[in-house]
CHARMM internal coordinates of N, CA and C (Angstrom, degrees):
IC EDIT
DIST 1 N 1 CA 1.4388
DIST 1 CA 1 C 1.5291
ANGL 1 N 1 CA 1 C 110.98
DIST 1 C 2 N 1.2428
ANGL 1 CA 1 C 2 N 103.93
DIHE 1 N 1 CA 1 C 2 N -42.49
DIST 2 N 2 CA 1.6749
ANGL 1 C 2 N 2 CA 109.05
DIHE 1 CA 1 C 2 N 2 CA -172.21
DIST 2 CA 2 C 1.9074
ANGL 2 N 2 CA 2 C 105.40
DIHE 1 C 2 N 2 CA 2 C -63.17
DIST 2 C 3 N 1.3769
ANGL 2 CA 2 C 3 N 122.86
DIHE 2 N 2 CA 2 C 3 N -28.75
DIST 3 N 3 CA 1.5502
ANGL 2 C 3 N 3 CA 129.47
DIHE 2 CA 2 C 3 N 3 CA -171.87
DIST 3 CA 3 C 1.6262
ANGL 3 N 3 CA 3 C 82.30
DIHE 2 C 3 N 3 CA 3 C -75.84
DIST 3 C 4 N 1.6005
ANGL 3 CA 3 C 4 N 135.55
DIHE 3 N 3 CA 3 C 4 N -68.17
DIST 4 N 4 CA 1.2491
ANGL 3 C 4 N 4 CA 132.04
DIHE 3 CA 3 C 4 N 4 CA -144.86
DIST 4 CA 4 C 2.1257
ANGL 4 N 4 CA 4 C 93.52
DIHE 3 C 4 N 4 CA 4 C -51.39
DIST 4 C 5 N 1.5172
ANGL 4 CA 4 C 5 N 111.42
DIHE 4 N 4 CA 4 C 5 N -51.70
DIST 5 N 5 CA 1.0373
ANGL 4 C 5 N 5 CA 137.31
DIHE 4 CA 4 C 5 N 5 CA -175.84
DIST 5 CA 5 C 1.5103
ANGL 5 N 5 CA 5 C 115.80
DIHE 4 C 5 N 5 CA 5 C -31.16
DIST 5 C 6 N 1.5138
ANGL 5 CA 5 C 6 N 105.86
DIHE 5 N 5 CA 5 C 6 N -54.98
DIST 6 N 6 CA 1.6786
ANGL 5 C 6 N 6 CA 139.87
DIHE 5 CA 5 C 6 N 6 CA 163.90
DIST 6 CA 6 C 1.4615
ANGL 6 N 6 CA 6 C 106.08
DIHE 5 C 6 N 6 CA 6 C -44.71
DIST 6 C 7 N 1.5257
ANGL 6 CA 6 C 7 N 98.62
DIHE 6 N 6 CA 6 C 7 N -40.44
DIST 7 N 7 CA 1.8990
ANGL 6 C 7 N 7 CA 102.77
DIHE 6 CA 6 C 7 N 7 CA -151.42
DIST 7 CA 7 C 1.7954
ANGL 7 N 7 CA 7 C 90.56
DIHE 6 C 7 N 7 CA 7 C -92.30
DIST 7 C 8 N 1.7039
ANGL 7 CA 7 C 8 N 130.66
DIHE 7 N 7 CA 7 C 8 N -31.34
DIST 8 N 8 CA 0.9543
ANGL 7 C 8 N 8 CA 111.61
DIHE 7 CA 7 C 8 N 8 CA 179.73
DIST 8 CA 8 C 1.4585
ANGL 8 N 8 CA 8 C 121.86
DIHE 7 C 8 N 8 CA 8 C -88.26
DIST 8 C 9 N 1.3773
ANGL 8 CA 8 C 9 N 104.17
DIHE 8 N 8 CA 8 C 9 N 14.20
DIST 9 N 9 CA 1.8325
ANGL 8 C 9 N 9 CA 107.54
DIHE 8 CA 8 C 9 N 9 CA -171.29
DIST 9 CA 9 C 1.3786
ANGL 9 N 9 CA 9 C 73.86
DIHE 8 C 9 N 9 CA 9 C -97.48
DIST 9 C 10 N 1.3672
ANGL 9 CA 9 C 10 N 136.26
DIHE 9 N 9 CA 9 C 10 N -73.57
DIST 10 N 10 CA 1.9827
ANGL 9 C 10 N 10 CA 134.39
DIHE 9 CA 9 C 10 N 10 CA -152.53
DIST 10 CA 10 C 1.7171
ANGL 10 N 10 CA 10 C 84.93
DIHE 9 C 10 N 10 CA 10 C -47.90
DIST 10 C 11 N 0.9901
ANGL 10 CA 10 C 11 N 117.61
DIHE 10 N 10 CA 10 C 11 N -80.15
DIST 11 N 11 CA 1.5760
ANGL 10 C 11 N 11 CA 109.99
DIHE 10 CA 10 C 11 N 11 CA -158.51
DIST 11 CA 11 C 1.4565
ANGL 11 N 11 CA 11 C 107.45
DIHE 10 C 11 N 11 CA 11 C -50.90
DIST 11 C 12 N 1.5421
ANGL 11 CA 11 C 12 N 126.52
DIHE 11 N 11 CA 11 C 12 N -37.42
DIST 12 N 12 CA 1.7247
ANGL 11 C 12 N 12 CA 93.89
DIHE 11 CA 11 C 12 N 12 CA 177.65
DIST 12 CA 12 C 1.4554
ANGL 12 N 12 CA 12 C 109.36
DIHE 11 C 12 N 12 CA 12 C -73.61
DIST 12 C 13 N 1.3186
ANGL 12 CA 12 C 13 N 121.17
DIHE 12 N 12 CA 12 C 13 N -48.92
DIST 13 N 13 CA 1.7094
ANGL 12 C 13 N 13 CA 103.04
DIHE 12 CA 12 C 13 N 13 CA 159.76
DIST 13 CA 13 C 1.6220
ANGL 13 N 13 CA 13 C 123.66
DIHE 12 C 13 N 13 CA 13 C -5.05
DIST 13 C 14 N 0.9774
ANGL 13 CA 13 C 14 N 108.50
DIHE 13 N 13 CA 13 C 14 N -92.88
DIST 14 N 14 CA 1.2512
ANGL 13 C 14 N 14 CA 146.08
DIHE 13 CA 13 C 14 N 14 CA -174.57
DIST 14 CA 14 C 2.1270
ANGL 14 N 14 CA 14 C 90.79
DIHE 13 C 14 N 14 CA 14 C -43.07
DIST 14 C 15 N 0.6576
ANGL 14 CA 14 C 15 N 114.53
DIHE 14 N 14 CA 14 C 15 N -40.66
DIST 15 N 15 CA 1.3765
ANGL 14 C 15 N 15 CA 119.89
DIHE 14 CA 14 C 15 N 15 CA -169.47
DIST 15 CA 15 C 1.4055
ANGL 15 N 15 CA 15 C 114.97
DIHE 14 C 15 N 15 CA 15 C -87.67
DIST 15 C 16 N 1.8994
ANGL 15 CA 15 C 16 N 100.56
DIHE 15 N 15 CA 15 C 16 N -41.78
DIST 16 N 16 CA 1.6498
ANGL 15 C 16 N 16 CA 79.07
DIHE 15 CA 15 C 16 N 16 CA 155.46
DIST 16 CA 16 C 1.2330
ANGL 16 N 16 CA 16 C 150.97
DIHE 15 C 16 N 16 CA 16 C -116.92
DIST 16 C 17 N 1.3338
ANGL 16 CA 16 C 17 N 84.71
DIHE 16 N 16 CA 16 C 17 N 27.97
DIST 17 N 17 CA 1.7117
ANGL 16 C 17 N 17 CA 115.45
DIHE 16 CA 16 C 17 N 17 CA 178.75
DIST 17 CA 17 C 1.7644
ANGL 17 N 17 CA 17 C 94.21
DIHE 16 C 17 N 17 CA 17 C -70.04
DIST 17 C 18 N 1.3934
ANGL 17 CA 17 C 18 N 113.35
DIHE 17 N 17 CA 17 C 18 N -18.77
DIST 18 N 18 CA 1.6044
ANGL 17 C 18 N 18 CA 116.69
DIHE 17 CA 17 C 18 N 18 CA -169.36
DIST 18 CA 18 C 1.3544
ANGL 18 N 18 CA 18 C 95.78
DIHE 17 C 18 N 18 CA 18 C -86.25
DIST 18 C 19 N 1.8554
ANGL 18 CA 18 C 19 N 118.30
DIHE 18 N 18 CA 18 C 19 N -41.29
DIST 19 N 19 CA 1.4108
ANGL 18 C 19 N 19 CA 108.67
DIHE 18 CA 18 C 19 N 19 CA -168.67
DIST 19 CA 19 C 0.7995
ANGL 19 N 19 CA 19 C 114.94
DIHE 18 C 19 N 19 CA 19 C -56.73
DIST 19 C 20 N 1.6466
ANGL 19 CA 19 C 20 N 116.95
DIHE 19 N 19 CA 19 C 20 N -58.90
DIST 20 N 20 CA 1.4531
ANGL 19 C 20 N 20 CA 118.04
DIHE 19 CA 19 C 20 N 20 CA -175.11
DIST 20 CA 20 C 1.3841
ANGL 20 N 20 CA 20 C 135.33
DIHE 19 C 20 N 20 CA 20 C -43.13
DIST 20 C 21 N 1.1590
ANGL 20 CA 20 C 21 N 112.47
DIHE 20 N 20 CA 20 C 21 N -19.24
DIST 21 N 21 CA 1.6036
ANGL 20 C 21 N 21 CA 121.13
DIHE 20 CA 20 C 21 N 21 CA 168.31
DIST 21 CA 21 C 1.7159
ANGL 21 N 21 CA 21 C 105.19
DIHE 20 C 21 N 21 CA 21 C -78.09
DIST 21 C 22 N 1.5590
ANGL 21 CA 21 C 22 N 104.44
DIHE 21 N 21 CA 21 C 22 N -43.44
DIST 22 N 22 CA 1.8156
ANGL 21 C 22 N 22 CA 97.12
DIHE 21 CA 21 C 22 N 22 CA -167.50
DIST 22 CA 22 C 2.2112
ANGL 22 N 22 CA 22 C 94.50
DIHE 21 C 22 N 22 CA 22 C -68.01
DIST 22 C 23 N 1.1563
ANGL 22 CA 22 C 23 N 122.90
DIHE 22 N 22 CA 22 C 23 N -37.97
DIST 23 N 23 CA 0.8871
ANGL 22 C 23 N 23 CA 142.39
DIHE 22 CA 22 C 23 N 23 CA -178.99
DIST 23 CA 23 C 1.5971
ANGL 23 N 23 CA 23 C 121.88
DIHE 22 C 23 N 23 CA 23 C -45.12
DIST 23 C 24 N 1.4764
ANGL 23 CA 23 C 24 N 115.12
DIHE 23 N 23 CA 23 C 24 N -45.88
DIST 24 N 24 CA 1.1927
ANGL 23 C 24 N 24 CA 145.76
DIHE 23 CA 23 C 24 N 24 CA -159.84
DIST 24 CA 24 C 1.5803
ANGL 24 N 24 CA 24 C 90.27
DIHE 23 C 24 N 24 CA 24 C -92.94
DIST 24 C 25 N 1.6867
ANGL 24 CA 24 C 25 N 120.50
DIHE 24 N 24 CA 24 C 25 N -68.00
DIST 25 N 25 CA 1.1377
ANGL 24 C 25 N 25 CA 114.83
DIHE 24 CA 24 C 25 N 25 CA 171.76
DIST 25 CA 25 C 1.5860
ANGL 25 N 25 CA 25 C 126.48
DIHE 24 C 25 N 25 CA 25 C -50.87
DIST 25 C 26 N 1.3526
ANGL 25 CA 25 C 26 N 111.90
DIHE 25 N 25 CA 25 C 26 N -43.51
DIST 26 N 26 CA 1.2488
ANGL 25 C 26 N 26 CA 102.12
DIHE 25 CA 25 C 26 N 26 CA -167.54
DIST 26 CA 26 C 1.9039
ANGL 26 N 26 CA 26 C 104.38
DIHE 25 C 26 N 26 CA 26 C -68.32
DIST 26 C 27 N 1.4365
ANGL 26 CA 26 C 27 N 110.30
DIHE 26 N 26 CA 26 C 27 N -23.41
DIST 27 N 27 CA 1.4709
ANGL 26 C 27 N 27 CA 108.82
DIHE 26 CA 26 C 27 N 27 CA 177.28
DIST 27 CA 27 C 1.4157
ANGL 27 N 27 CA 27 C 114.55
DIHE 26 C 27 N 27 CA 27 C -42.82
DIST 27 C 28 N 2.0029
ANGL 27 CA 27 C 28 N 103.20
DIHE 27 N 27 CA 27 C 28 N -52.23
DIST 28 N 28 CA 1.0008
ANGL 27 C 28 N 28 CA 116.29
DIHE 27 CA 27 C 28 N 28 CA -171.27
DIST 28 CA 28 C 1.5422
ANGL 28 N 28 CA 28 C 112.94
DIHE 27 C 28 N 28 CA 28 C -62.06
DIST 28 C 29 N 1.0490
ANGL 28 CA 28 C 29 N 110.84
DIHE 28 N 28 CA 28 C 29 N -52.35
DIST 29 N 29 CA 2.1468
ANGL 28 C 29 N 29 CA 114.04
DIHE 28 CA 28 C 29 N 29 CA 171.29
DIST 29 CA 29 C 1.4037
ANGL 29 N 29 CA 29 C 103.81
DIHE 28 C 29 N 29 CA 29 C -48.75
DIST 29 C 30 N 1.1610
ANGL 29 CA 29 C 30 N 130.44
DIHE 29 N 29 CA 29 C 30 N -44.09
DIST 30 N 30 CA 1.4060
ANGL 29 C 30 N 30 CA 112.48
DIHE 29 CA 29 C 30 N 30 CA 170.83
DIST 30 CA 30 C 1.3599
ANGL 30 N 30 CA 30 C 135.04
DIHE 29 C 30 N 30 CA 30 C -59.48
DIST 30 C 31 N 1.0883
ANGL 30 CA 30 C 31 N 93.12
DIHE 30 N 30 CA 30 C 31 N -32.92
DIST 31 N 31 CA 1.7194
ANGL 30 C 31 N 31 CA 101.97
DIHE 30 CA 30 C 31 N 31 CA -177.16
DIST 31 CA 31 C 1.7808
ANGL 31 N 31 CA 31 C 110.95
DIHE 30 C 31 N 31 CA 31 C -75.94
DIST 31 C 32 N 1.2675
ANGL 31 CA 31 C 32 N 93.20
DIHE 31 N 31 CA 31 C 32 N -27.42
DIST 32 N 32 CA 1.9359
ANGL 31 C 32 N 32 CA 100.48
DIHE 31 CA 31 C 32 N 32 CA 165.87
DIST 32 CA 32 C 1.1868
ANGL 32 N 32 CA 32 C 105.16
DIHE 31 C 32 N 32 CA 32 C -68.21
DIST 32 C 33 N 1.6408
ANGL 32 CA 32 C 33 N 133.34
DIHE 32 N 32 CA 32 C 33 N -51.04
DIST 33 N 33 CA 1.4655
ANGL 32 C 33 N 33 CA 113.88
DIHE 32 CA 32 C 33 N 33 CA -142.13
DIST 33 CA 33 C 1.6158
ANGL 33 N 33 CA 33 C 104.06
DIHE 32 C 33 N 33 CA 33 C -98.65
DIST 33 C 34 N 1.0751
ANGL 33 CA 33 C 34 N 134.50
DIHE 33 N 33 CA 33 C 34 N 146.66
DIST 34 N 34 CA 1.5562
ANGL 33 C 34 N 34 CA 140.95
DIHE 33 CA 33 C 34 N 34 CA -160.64
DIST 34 CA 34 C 1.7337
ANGL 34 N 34 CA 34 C 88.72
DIHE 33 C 34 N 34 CA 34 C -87.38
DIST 34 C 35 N 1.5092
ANGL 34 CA 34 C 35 N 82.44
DIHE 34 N 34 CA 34 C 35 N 164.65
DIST 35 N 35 CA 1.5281
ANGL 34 C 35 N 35 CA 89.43
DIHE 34 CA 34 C 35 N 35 CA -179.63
DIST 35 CA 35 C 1.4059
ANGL 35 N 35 CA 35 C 121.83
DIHE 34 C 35 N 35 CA 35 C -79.59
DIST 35 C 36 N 1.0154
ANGL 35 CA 35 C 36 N 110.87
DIHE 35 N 35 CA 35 C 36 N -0.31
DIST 36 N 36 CA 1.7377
ANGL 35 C 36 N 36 CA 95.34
DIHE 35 CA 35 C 36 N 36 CA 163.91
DIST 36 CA 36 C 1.4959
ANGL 36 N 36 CA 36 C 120.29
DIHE 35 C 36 N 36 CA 36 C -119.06
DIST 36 C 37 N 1.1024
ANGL 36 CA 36 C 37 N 110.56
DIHE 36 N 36 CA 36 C 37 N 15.60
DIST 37 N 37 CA 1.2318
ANGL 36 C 37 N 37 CA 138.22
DIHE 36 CA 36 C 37 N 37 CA 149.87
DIST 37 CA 37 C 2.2184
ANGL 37 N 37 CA 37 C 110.12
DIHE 36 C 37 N 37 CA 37 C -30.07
DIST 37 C 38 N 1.9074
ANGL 37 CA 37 C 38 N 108.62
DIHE 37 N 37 CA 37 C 38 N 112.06
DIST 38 N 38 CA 1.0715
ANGL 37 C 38 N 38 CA 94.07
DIHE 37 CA 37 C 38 N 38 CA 165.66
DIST 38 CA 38 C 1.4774
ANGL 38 N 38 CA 38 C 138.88
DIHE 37 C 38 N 38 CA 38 C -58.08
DIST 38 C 39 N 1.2960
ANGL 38 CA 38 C 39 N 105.11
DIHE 38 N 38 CA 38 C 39 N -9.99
DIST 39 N 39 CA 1.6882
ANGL 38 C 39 N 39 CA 107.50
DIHE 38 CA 38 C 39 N 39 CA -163.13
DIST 39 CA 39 C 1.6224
ANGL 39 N 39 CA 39 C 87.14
DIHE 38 C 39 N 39 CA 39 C -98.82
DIST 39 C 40 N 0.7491
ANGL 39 CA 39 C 40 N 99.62
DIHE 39 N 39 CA 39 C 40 N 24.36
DIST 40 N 40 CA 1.9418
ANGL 39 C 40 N 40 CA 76.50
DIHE 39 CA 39 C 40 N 40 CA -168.95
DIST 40 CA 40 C 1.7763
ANGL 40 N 40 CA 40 C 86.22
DIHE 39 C 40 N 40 CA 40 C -107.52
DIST 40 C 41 N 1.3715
ANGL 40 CA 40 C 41 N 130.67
DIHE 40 N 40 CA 40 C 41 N -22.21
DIST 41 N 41 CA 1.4196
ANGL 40 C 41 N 41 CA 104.88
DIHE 40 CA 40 C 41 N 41 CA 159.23
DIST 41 CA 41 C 1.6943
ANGL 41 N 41 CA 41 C 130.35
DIHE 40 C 41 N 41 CA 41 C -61.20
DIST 41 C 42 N 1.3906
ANGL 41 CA 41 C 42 N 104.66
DIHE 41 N 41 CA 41 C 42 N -28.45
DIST 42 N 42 CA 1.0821
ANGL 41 C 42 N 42 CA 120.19
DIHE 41 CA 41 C 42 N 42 CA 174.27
DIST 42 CA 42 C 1.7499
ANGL 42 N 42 CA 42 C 120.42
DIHE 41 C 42 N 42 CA 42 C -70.65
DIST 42 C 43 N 1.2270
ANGL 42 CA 42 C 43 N 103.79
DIHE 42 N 42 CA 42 C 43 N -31.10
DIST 43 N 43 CA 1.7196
ANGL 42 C 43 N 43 CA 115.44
DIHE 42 CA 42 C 43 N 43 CA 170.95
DIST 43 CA 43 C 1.5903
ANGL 43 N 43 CA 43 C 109.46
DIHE 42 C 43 N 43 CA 43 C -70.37
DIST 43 C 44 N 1.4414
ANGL 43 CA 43 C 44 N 108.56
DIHE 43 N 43 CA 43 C 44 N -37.80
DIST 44 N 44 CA 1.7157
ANGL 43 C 44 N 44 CA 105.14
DIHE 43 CA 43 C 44 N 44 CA -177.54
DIST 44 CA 44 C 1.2559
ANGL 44 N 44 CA 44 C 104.68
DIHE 43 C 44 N 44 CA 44 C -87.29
DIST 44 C 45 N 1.1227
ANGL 44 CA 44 C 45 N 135.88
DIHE 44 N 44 CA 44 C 45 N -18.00
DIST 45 N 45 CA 1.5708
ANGL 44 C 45 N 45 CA 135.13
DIHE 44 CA 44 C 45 N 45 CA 166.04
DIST 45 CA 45 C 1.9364
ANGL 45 N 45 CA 45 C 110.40
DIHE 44 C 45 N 45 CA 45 C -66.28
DIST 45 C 46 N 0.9751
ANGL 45 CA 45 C 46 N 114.41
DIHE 45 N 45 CA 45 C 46 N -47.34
DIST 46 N 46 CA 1.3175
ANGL 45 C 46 N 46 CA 132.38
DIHE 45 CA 45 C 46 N 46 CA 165.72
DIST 46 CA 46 C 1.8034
ANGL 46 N 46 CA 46 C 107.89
DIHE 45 C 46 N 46 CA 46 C -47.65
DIST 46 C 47 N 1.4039
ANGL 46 CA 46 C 47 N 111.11
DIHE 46 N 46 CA 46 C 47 N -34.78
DIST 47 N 47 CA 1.4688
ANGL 46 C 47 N 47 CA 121.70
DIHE 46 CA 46 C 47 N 47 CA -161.10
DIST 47 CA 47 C 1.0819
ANGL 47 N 47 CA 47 C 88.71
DIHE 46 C 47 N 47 CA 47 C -90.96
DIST 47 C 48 N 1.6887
ANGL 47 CA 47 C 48 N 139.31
DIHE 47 N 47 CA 47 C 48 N -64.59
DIST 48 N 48 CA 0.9593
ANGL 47 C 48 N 48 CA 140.81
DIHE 47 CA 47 C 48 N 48 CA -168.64
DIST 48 CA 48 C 1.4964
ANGL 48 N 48 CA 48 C 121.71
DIHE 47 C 48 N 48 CA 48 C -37.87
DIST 48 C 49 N 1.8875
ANGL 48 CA 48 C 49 N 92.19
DIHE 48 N 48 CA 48 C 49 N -55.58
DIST 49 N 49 CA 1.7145
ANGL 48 C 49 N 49 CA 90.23
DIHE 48 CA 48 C 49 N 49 CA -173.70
DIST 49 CA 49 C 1.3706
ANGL 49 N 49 CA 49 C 120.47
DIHE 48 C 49 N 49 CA 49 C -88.78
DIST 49 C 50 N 1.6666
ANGL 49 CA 49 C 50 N 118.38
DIHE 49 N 49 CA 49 C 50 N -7.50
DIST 50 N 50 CA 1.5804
ANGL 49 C 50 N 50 CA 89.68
DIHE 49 CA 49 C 50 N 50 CA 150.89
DIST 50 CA 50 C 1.7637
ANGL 50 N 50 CA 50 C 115.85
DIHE 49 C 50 N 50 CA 50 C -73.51
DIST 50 C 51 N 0.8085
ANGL 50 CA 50 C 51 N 109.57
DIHE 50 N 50 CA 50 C 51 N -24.15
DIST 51 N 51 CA 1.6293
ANGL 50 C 51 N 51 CA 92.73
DIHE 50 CA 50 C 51 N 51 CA 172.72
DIST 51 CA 51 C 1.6385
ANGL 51 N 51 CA 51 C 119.23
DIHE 50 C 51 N 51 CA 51 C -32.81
DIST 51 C 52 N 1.5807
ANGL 51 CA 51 C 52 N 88.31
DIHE 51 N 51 CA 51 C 52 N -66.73
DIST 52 N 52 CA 1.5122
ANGL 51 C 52 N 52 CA 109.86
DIHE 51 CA 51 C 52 N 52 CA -177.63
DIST 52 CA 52 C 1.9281
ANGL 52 N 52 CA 52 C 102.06
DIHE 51 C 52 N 52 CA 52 C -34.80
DIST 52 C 53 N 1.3324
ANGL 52 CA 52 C 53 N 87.50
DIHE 52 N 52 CA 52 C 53 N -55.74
DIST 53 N 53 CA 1.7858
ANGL 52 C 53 N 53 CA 88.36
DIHE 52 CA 52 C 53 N 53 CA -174.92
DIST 53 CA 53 C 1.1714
ANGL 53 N 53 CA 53 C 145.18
DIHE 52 C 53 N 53 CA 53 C -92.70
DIST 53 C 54 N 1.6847
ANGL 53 CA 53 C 54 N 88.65
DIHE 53 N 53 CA 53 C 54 N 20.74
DIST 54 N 54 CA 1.5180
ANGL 53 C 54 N 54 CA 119.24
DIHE 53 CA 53 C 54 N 54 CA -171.67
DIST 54 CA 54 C 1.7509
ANGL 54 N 54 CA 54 C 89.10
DIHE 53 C 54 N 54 CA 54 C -102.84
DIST 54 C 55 N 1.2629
ANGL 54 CA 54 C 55 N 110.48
DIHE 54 N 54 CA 54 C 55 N -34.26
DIST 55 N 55 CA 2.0647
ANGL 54 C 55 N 55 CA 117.49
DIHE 54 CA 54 C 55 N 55 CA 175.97
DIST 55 CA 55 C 1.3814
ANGL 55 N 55 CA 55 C 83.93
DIHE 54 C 55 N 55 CA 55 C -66.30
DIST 55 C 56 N 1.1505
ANGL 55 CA 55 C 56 N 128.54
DIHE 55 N 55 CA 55 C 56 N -75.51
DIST 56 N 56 CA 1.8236
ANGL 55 C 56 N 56 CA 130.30
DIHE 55 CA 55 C 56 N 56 CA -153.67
DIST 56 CA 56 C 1.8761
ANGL 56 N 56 CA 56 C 100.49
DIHE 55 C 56 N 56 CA 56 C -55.97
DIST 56 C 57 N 1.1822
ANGL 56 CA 56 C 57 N 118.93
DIHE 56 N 56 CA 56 C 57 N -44.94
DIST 57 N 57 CA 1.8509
ANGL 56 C 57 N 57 CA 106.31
DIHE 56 CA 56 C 57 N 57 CA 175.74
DIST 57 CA 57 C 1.6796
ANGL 57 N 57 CA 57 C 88.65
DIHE 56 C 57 N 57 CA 57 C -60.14
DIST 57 C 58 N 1.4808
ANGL 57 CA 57 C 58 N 140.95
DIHE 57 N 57 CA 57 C 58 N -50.77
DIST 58 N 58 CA 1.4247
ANGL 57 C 58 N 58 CA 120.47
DIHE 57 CA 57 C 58 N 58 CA -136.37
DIST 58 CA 58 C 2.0881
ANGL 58 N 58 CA 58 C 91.11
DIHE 57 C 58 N 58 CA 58 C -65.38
DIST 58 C 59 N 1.0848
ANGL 58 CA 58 C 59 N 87.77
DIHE 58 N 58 CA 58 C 59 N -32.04
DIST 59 N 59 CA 1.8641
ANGL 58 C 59 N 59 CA 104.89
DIHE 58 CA 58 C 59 N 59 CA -157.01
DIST 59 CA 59 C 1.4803
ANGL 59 N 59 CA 59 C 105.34
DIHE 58 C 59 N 59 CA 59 C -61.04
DIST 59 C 60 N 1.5537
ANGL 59 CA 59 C 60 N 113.80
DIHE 59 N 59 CA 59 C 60 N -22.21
DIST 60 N 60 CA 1.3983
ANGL 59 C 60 N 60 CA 130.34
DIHE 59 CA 59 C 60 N 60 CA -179.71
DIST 60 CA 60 C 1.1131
ANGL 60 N 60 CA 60 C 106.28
DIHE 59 C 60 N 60 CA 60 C -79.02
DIST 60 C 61 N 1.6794
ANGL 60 CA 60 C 61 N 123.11
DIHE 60 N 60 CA 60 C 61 N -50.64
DIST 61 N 61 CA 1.5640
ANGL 60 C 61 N 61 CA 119.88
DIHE 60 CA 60 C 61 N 61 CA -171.60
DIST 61 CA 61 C 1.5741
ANGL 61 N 61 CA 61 C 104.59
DIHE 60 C 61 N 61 CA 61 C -80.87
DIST 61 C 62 N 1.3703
ANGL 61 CA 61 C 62 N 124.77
DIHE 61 N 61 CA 61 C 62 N -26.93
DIST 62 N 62 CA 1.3757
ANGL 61 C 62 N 62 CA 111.85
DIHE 61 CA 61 C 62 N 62 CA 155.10
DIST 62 CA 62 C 1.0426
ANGL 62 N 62 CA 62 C 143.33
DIHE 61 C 62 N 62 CA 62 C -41.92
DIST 62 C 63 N 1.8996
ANGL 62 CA 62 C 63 N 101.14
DIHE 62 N 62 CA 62 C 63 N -38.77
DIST 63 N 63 CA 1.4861
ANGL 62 C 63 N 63 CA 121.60
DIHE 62 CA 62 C 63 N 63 CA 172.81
DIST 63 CA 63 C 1.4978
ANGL 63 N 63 CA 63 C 101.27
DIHE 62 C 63 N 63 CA 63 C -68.31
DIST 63 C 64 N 0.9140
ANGL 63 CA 63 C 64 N 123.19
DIHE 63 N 63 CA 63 C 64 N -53.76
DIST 64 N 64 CA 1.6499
ANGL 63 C 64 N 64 CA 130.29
DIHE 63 CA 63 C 64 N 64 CA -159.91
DIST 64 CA 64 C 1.4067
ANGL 64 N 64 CA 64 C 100.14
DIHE 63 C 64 N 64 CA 64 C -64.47
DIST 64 C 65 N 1.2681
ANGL 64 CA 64 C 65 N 130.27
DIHE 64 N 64 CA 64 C 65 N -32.32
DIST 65 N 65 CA 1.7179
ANGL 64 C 65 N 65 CA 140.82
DIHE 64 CA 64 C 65 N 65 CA -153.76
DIST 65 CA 65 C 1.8086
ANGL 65 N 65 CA 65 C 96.59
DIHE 64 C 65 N 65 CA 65 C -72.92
DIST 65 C 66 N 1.9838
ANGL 65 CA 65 C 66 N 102.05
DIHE 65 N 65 CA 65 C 66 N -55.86
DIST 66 N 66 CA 1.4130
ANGL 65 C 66 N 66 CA 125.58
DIHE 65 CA 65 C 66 N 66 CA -167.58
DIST 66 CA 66 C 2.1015
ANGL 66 N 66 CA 66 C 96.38
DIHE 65 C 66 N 66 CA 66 C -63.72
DIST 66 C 67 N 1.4837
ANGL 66 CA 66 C 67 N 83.58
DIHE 66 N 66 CA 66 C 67 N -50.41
DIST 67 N 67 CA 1.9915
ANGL 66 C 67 N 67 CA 62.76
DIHE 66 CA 66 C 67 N 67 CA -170.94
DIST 67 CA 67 C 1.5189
ANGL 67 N 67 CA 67 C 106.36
DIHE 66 C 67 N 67 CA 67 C -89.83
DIST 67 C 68 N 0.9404
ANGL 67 CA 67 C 68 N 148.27
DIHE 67 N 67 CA 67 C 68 N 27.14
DIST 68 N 68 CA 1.2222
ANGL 67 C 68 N 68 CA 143.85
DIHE 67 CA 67 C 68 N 68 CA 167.65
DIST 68 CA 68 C 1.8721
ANGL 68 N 68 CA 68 C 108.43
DIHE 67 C 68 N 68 CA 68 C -115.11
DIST 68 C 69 N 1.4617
ANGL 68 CA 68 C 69 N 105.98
DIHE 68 N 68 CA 68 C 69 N -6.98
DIST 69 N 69 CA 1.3252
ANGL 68 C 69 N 69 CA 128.35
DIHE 68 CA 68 C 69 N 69 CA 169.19
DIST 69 CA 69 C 1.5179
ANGL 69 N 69 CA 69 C 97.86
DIHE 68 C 69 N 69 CA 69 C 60.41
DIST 69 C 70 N 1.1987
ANGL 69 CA 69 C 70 N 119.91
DIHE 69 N 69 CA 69 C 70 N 50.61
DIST 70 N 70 CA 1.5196
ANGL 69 C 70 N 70 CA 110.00
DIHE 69 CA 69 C 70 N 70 CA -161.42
DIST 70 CA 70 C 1.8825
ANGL 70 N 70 CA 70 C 93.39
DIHE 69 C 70 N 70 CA 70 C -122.18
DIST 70 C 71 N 1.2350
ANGL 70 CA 70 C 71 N 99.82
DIHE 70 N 70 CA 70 C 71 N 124.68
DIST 71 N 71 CA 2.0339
ANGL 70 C 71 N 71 CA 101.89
DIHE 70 CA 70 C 71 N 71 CA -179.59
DIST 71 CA 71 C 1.8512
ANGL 71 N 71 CA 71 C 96.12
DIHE 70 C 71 N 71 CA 71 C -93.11
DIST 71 C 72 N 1.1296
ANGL 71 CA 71 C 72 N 116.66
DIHE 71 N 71 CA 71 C 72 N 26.27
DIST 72 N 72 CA 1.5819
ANGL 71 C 72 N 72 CA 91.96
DIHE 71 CA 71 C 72 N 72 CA 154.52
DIST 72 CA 72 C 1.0478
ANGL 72 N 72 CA 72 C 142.88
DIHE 71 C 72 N 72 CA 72 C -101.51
DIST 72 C 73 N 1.4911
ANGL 72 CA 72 C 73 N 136.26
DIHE 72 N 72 CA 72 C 73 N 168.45
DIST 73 N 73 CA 1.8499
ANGL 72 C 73 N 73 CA 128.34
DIHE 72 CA 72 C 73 N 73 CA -170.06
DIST 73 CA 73 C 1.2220
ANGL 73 N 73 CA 73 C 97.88
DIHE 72 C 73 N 73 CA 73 C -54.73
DIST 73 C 74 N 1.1323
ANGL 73 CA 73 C 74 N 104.50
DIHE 73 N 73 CA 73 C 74 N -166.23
DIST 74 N 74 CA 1.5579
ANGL 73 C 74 N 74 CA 121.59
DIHE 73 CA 73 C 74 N 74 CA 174.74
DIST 74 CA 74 C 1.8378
ANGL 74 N 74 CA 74 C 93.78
DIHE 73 C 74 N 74 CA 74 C -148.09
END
COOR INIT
IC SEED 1 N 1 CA 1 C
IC BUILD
C-alpha cells in the first residue's frame, strides 16, 4: 500500500506541475480576450476543469500522505 501511496503522490506532482502551465496560460488568454469575446466561453470552461483536476491531484497527495503515513506538505 505504502509503494501505491508513493506512486499517487509522484503522479499528482507530476500532474500538476502540467496544470500550472495549462492554468497560467489559460489566465493569460483570458486576460486578452474581451468580454464578449466567443472564445471566452470556451476559456472559462477550460478554467473550470483544471480546477476540477487541480481538487482530484490535491485528493491524490492526500491519498499518498495517509498511506505512506507521511505528515508533510506537498
Amino acid at each position: 500500500m505504502e509503494a501505491i501511496g508513493q506512486l499517487a503522490a509522484g503522479v499528482a506532482h507530476d500532474f500538476n506541475n502540467i496544470l500550472t502551465v495549462i492554468m497560467g496560460n489559460n489566465d493569460l488568454m483570458r486576460s486578452e480576450l474581451g468580454p464578449d469575446s466567443p472564445l471566452r466561453e470556451h476559456a472559462e470552461e477550460i478554467r473550470h476543469a483544471s480546477e476540477r483536476a487541480a481538487g482530484l491531484t490535491q485528493q491524490l497527495l492526500i491519498f499518498g500522505r495517509k498511506t505512506n503515513g507521511a505528515t508533510r506538505r506537498a
